[in-house]
N, C-alpha and C positions, 0 to 999 in steps of 0.2 A: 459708584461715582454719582453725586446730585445734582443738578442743575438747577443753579437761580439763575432768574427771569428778574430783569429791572423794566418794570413798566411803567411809561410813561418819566421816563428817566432820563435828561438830557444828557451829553459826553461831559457836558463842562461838570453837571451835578454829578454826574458820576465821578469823577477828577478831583472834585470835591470830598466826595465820600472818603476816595482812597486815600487823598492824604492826610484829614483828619485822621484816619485808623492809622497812618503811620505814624502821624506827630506824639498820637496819645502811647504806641507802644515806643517810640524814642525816650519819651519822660520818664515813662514805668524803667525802661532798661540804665537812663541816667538815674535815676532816686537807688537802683537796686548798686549799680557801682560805686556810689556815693557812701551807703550802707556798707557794702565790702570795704572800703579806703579806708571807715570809721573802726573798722573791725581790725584792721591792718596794723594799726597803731602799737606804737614800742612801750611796755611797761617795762619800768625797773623792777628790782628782784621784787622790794619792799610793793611796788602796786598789784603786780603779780598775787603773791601773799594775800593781797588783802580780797584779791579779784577772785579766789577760790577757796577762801576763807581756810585756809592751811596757815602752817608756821613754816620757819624759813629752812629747818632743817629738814623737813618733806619736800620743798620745793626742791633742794639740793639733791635728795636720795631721788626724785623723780628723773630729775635732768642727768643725773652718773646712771640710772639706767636704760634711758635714753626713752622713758614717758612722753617726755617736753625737749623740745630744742630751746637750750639757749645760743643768744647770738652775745658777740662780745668786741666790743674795742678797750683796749687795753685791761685793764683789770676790773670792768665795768660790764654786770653782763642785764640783757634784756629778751623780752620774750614777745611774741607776737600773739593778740590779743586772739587773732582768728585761730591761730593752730594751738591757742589754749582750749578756745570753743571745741574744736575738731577733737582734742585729746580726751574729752568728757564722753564717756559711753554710757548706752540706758543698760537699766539693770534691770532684770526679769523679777516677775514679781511671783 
């Protein structure tokens, strides 16, 4: 365990310090949700397609083996941009 020592440090600068360091990791955690929400986003089949540079009939063999979820209201379906990112795996070289 370490121990910092504030020298010559008033309560209020101290008070100061701390919530600077909170305010700045608030932003960092709002920008990171922000970027999640972006990622969240609904593509139709056709953006999809274009978003993994595939044709439409892979997209289809992907989604009947159950690679990708598609979501669907009525005979419309769409895919979520994040769990397209998450279905991409690295390949050993």
């Amino acid at each position: 365990m370490s121990t910092i020592q504030f020298l010559q440090t008033t309560p209020e600068q101290l008070a100061d310090l701390i919530s600077e360091g909170v305010k700045n990791q608030l932003q960092e955690l709002k920008k990171d949700l922000q970027r999640q929400e972006a990622n969240d986003e609904l593509l139709t089949r056709e953006q999809a397609c274009q978003f993994l540079q595939i044709n439409s009939s892979t997209l289809w063999a992907w989604t009947n083996k159950g690679k990708v979820i598609a979501y669907g209201i009525s005979n419309r379906r769409y895919y979520k941009r994040s769990e397209l990112l998450e279905c991409l795996t690295i390949l050993k070289k």
